[in-house]
N, C-alpha and C positions, 0 to 999 in steps of 0.2 A: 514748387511753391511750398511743400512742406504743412500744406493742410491735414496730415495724417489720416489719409488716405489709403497709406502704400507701405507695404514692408516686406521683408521677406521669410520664407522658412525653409531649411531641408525640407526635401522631397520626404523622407525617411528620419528616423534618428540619427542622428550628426555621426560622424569616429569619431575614435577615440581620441584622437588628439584635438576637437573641439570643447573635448573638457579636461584638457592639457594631460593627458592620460600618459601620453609621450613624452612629457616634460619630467624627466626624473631628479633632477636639479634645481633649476629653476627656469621661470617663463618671461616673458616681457609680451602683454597685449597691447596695440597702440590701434587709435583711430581718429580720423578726421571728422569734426561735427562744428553741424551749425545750427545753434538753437533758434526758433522760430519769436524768439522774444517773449517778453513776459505773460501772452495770452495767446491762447491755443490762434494755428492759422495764421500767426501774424496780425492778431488782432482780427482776423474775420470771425463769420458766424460759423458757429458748430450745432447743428440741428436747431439754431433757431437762438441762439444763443452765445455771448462771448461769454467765455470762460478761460480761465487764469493754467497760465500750465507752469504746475511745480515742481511732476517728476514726469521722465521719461525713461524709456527701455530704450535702452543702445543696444546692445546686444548679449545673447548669452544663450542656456538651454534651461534656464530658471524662469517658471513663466506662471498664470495666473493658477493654475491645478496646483501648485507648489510642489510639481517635479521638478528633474534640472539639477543643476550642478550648481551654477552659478551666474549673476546676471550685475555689466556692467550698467550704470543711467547716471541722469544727470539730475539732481535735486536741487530744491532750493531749501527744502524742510531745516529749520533754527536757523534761516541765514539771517543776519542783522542789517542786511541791504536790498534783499529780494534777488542777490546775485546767483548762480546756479554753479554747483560745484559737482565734479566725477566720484563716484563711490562705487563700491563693492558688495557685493552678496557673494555667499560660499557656503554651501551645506557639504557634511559628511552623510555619511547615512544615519547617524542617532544623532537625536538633539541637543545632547548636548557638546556636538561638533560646529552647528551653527553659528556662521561669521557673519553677523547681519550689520550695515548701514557702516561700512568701514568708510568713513568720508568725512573733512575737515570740519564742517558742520556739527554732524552729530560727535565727532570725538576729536574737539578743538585741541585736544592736548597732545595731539601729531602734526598741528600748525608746524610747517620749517619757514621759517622766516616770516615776512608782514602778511598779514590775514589778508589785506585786499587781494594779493598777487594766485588766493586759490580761488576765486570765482569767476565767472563768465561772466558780462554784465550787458554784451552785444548782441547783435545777431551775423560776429564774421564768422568767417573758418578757424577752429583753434584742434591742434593737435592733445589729445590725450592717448594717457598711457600708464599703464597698471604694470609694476613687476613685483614678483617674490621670489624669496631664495630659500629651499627647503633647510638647511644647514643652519642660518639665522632664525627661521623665522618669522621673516623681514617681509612688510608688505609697504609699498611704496608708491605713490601717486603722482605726475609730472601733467605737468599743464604749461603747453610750448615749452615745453623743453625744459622746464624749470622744475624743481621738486620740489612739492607744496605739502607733501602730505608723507607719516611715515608712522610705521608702528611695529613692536614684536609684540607677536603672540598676542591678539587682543583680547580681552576679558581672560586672560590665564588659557587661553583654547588655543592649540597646537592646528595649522591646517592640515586636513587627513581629506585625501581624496579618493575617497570610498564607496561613494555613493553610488548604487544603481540606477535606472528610472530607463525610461522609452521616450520623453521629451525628444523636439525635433531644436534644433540651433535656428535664433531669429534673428532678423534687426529690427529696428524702427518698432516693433510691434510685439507685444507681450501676451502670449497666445493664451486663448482662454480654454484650447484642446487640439485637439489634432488637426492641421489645416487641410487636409487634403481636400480638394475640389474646394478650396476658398473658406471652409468650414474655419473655426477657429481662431478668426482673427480680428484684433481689439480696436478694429481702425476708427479712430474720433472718440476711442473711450480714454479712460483714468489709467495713465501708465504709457499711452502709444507716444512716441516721441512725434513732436512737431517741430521737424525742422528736417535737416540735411545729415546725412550720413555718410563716409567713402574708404577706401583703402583700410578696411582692417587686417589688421596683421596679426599672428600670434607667432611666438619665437620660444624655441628651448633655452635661451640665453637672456642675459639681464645686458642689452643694446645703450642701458646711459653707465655715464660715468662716474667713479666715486666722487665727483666735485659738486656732486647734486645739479648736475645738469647735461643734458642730449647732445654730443660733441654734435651731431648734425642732424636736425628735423630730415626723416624722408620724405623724397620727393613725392609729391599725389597728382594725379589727372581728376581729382573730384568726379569720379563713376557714380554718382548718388545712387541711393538705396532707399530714398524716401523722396522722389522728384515734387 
């Protein structure tokens, strides 16, 4: 139902290659989501309450303590329709490595083509997918298949993946510490995703095409991760 109830977390802090630590070149994340529509639950009640959902945690090891690496979600923050767009977070270890709100909204002048084509405005399944290329630069945003979003070097900041931290890797849910034994977890607060989640991937390789588009959407069995 995607009432944000449910999310998941490593047992432990994630390896290394969940904060692409193995990705020496470059990466491609992609995932399957389904936003629960403009109010948390699909319009149900949330402790007594409907309440509007603007962002949520898809997934990452960036979470409310602001450890972590990095954390993908879906926003709606400066959209001009209330439609919900994919964006990025990315800490180094010093602040002034910090890559905060990479996403067409907040930095409209990485729009690639018509602005309607980078928001969500449903409640289906839509494929997104984040890749970078250390060589460029180049951070790059696709929604079904399509590339919506693109930038080098944002704010003059080079990405450096540097960063220490003990963070466990999440979905659905943006940990507020350590989850063990159920501890730490934001389920029905500010930040938990409501809606659907499936098939995430991360890859050492950039999987779309220089045509700004995904020769072929992967296949998904929709395995939710926020039922």
């Amino acid at each position: 139902t995607g009432h944000g109830e449910h999310g998941f977390a490593s047992a432990a802090k994630g390896p290394a290659k969940l904060d692409f630590k193995t990705c020496d070149k470059e990466w491609t994340l992609e995932v399957w989501v389904r936003r629960g529509g403009p109010l948390q639950a699909f319009g149900g009640m949330v402790r007594g309450k409907t309440n509007p959902f603007h962002y949520g945690h898809v997934c990452g090891t960036y979470d409310k303590t602001k450890k972590g690496v990095w954390e993908l979600y879906l926003s709606d923050a400066k959209s001009a329709d209330g439609s919900m767009t994919p964006g990025i977070h990315f800490f180094g270890a010093d602040a002034n490595q910090a890559l905060e709100n990479l996403d067409p909204w907040h930095r409209p002048q990485g729009i690639v083509g018509n602005r309607s084509n980078a928001g969500i405005r449903d409640t289906e399944w839509h494929h997104v997918a984040w890749q970078y290329n250390y060589a460029e630069d180049l951070h790059e945003l696709f929604l079904d298949g399509r590339l919506i979003w693109k930038m080098q070097s944002p704010d003059d900041r080079k990405l450096v993946n540097n960063r220490q931290h003990d963070s466990q890797f999440s979905v659905s849910t943006s940990l507020t510490g350590y989850s063990r034994y159920g501890g730490g977890f934001n389920y029905l607060g500010e930040g938990n995703f409501f809606g659907q989640i499936g098939e995430i991937r991360i890859s050492n390789v950039r999987r779309y095409g220089r045509g700004g588009f995904l020769d072929r959407l992967p296949s998904v069995s929709f395995s939710q991760v926020s039922p």
